[in-house]
LUMTI-584680 format. One record per residue (C-alpha): residue number from 0; y, x, z. Coordinates in Angstrom, 1 decimal, decimal comma. Each point is the difference from the previous one (the first is absolute). Layout:
// residues N
     i        y        x        z
   NUM        Y        X        Z
...
END
This chain:
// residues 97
     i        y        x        z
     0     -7,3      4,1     10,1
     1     -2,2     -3,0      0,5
     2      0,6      0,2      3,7
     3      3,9      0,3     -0,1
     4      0,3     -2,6     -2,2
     5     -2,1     -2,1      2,3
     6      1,6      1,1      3,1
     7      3,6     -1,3     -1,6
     8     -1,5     -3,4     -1,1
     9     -0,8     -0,3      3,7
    10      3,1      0,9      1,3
    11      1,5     -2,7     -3,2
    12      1,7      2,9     -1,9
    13     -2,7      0,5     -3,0
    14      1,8      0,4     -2,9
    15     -0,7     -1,3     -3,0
    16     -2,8      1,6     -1,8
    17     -1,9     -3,2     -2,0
    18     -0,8      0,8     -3,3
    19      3,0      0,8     -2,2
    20     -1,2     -2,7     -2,6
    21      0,9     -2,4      2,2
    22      3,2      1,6      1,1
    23      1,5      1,5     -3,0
    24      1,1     -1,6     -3,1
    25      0,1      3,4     -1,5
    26     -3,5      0,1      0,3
    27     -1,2     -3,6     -0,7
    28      2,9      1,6     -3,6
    29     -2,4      3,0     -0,5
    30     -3,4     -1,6      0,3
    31      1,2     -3,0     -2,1
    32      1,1      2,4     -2,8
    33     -1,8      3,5     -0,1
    34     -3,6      0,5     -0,4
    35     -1,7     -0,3      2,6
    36     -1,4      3,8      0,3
    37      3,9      1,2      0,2
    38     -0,2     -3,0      2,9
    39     -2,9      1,5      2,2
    40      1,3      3,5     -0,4
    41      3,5     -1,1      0,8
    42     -1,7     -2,3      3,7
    43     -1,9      3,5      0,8
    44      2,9      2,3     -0,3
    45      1,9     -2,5      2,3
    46     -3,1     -0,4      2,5
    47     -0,2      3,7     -0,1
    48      3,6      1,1      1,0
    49      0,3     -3,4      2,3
    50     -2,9      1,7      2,0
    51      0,7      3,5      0,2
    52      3,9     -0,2      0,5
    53     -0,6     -2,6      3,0
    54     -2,8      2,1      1,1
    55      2,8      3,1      0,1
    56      2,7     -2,0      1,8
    57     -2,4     -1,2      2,8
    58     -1,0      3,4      1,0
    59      3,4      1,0      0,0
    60      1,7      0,7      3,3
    61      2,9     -2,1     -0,9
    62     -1,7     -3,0     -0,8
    63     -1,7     -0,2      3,5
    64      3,9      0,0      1,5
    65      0,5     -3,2     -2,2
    66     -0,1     -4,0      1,2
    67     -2,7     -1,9     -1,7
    68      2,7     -1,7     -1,8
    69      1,5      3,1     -1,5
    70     -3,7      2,0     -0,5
    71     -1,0     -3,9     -2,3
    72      3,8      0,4     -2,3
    73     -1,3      3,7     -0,3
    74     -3,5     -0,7     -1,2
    75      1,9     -2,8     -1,8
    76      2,4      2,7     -1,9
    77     -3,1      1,8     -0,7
    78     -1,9     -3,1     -1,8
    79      3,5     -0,5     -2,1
    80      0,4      3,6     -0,9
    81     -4,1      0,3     -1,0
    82      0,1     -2,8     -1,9
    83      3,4      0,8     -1,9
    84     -1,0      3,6     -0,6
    85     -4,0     -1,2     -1,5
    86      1,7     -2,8     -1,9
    87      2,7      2,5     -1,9
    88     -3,0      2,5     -0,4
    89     -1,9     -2,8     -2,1
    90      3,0     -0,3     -2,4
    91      0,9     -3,7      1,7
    92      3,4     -1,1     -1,3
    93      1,4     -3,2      0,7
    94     -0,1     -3,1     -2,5
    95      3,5      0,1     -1,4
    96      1,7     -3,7      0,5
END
C-alpha cells in the first residue's frame, strides 16, 4: 500500500489521504462532541477499512488497467466510503441547524 501510494505521489496523482481531522468537518463534529473513547474507536475502524479495502483494489486486475488519475479518485472513493461507513457505525449524526 505504502509503495503505491508513493509511486502515485511521484507520478503527482496521490490522492488525498492526510488525516481526516484535518479534512473532515464531520470529524473535527464527532471529536468535538462525543467522548473521546467512541472517537479512537470510530479513527481505527476508518484506518482499518481505509487499509484493507485499498489493499483489495490494488491487487486487483482491474486496478492495474487504470491511469494514475483514475487508480487516486478510486483510493479517493475508498477513503470517502471508509470514513462514511465508520462514522455511521459510531452513531455520528449531524448537528441539526
Amino acid at each position: 500500500l505504502v509503495t503505491e501510494l508513493s509511486r502515485l505521489q511521484t507520478m503527482g496523482s496521490l490522492p488525498s489521504i492526510v488525516n481526516p481531522e484535518r479534512s473532515s468537518s464531520r470529524v473535527k463534529d464527532f471529536k468535538e462532541r462525543y467522548p473521546a473513547d467512541a472517537y479512537d474507536t470510530m479513527l481505527v475502524e476508518f484506518q482499518t477499512r481505509f487499509r484493507e479495502d485499498t489493499e483489495r483494489l490494488i491487487s486487483g486486475r482491474r486496478y492495474q488497467r487504470l491511469s494514475d488519475e483514475e487508480k487516486a479518485k478510486a483510493i479517493e472513493d475508498i477513503r470517502r466510503e471508509a470514513l462514511d461507513r465508520a462514522l455511521g457505525r459510531n452513531g455520528y449524526r449531524p448537528p441539526r441547524d
